[in-house]
C-alpha positions, 0 to 999 in steps of 0.5 A: 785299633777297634771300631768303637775307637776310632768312632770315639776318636773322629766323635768331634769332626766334621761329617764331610771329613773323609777317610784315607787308608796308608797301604804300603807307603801310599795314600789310598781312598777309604772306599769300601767298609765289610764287617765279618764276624772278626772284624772290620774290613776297609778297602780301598778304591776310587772315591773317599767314603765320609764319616756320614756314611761309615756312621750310617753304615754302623748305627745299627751294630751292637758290638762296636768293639771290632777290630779294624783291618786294612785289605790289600789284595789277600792281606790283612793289614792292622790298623794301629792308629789315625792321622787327623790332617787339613784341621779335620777334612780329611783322615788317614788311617795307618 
């Protein structure tokens, strides 16, 4: 999954609606967002990031077509999809 789509695929929810990561069967917060030049880092933490804040994050980058990668310790992880849960309140990515 790249950055434009999962903009594209969250377009129509609400703002407050926060993401979630899916590491190795667990449910984590989405709480820190890298870019590098091969992609976009997510990693997990404490407290939920919101999709205001991703977009702020993002509103100035050119090249949206980034792929998403999923930190675990040393590991990248792929990001093959969302779930969207909760009729939009909350968003997991796995």
């Amino acid at each position: 999954m790249r950055l434009t789509d999962l903009l594209q695929l969250t377009n129509d929810l609400n703002n407050q609606t926060t993401f979630y990561l899916t590491i190795k069967g667990k449910i984590l917060p989405l709480a820190k967002l890298k870019i590098t030049a091969d992609g976009c880092l997510l990693y997990p933490g404490q407290h939920p990031m919101s999709k205001l804040k991703i977009i702020h994050l993002v509103k100035q980058m050119h090249h949206k077509g980034i792929p998403l990668w999923i930190i675990d310790g040393k590991e990248k992880i792929p990001t093959y999809g969302i779930q969207i849960k909760d009729n939009g309140r909350w968003i997991r990515l796995t």
